[in-house]
N, C-alpha and C positions, 0 to 999 in steps of 0.2 A: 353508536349514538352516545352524547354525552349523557353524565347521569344525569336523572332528574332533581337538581338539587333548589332550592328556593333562593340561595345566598351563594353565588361561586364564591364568594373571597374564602366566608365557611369551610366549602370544600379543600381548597387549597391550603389552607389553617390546617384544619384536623385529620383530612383521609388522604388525600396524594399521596405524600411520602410515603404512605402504609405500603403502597402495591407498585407506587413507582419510585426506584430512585435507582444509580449506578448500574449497582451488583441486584443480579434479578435473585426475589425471594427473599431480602435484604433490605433492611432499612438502615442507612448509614447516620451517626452520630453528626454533628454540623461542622465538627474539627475534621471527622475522615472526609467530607465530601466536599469541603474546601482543598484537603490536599488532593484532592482527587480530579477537581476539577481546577486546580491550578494547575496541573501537570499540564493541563491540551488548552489551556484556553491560553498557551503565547501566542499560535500563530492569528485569530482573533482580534486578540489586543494587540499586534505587529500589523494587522490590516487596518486596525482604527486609527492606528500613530501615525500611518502615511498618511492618513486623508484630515485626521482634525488637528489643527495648529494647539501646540501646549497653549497651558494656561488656563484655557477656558472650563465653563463650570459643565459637568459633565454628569447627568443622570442613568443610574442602569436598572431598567425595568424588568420584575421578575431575578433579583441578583441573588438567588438564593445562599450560600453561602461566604458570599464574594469571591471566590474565584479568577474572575475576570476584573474585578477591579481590584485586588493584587497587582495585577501587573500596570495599571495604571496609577498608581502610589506615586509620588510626588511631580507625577506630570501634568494631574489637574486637581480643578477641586473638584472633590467626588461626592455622589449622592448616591444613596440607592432607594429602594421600593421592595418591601419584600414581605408575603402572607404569611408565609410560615416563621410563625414565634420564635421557635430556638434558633433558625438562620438568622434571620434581622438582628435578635439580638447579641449574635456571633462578629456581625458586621459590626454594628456597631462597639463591643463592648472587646471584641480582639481586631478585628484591623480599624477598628477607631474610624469608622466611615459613617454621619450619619445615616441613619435607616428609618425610614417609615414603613406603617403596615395598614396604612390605608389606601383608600380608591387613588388614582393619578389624578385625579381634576380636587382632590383634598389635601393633595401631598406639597408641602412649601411653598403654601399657601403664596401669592405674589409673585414667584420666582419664576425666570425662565433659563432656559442651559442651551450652553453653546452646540451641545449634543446629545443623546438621546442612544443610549444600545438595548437593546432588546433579543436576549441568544437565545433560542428554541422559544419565544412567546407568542409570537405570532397563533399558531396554529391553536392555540388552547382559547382564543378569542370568539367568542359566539359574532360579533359583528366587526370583521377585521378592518374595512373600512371606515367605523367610525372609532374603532383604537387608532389608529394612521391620523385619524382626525385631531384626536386628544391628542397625539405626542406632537403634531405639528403646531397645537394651540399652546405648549409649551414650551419649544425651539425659538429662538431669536431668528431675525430675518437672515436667512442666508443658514441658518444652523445645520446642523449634518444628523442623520437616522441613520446605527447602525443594528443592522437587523440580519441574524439567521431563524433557517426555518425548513422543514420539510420538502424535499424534490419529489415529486410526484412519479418522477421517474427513474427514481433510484432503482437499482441495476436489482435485486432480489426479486422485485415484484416485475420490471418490465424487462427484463434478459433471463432471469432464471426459473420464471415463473413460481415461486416457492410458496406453497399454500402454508405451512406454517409458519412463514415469516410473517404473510400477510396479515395473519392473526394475529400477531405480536406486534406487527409497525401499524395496523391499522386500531389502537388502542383505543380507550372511549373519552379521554383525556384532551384527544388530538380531532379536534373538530375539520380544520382543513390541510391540504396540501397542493403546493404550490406547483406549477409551470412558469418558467421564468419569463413568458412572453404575458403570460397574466396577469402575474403580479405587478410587471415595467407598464402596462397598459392602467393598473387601477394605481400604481404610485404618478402617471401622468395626470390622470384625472384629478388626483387630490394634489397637485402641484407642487411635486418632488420629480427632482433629474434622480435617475433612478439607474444604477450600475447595478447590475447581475451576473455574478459566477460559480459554478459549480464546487464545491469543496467536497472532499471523501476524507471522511473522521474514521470510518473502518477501515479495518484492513483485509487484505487478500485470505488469511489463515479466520476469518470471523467470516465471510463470505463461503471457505472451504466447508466450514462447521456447519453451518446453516444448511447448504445444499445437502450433504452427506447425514448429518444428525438430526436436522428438523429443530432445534435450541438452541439458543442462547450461551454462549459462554459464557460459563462461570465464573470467571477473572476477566470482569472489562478494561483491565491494564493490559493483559495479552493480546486483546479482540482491539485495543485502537494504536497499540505499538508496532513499530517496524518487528519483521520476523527475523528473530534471530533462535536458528536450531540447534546449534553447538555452544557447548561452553567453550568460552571465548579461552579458558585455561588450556583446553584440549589444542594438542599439535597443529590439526588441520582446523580447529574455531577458525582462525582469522579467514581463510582464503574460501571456506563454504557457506558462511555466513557473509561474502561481501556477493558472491555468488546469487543467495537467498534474495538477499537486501536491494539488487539489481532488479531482482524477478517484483519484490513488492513497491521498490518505485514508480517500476514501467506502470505495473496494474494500476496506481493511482493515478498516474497520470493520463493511461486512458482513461479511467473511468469520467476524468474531466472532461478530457478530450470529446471523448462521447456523450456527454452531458448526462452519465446515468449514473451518478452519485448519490451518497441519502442525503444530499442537504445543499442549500443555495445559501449566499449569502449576498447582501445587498447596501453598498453607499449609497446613501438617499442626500441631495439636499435640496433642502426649501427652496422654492426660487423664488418668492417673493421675499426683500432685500426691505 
């Protein structure tokens, strides 16, 4: 259940970061969790660059560190939205991107964007369809929503059945999770063409951990990197680690395959023009 708080934005300001961020037990600085989430959030900004044409003005909701909109640096004009104090003003004051820290129906006041991203926001939304609502009431006709979020049937909870993962991914934070037949049915409704596919941000060695230890990896650069077991110095590094690397491709790409990945992502666009 979410906490019972009077003010989310409140929440998100002052307590999140305490108990959630990257590295579990850990509260990262705005500089580490920028490098930290620059590292994985190419392939992301590689799925928005095929679908929205440069140039356009481009909002990111929930941007906490900028991360993601690093990698879109001089391909549009960038905006973001962000609760937390020391991120925003990271955004702003080191990747030079303005940042607001208020509500989205208060932010750039008159403005609309050609695009709209939103990565893991969805689910923290007490009423998802009427956020879907708000970001569409500030897209231009024809504008693009790009949004991750939660798979409901990420491979821990519906193949492995792991009681304490479930604990751990079913957070108080994370109000909903999605089925991609759901979500494509409630983004119809609110008048979005609505593409949905599976992405796996873990890897195969953070899946082993879980099953076997019951926790969390303590280095979430290890838990979302390819597996590599040898030092690459060592004689046999190269040929055992291409070996490895084969085993944790295949595993990602079934977990696609099979649609039982932790996390969907989703090109949305307006179809009223």
């Amino acid at each position: 259940m979410f906490p019972d708080v009077a003010d989310l934005r409140n929440y998100y300001r002052e307590q999140y970061r305490l108990t959630h961020d990257a590295t579990p037990g850990k509260s990262l600085t705005s500089e580490e969790r920028y490098k930290y989430q620059h590292l994985f959030m190419h392939q992301p900004a590689n799925r928005f660059k095929e679908h929205v044409p440069e140039g356009g003005s481009v909002l990111e909701i929930g941007c906490s560190a900028g991360g993601f909109l690093g990698h879109l640096q001089g391909h549009y004009d960038l905006y973001g939205l962000e609760w937390n104090p020391d991120d925003a003003a990271y955004v702003r004051e080191v990747g030079e991107v303005p940042c607001e820290e208020t509500l989205l129906a208060d932010a750039y006041p008159g403005k609309t964007f050609s695009a709209i991203a939103a990565i893991h926001v969805l689910e923290h939304q007490p009423d998802p369809a009427a956020f879907i609502n708000e970001c569409k009431s500030r897209l231009i006709g024809g504008g693009w929503l790009y949004l991750e979020f939660p798979n409901a049937n990420d491979a821990l909870v519906s193949v492995y059945d792991c009681d304490d993962y479930k604990d751990f991914w079913y957070r108080e934070a994370h109000i909903t999770y999605w089925h991609a037949e759901t979500f494509a049915s409630m983004m119809s409704n609110l008048g979005f063409e609505a593409h949905i596919l599976p992405t796996q941000r873990y890897g195969l060695l953070n899946h082993l951990n879980w099953v076997l230890t019951g926790e969390p990896m303590k280095d979430p650069l290890m838990a979302r990197r390819q597996l590599k077991l040898v030092d690459s110095q060592h004689r046999l590094g190269p040929a055992l680690n291409r070996i490895v690397g084969r085993i944790e491709r295949e595993y990602r790409v079934q977990m696609e395959t099979l649609n039982c990945t932790d996390s969907l992502y989703a090109i949305c666009r307006r179809i009223e023009i």
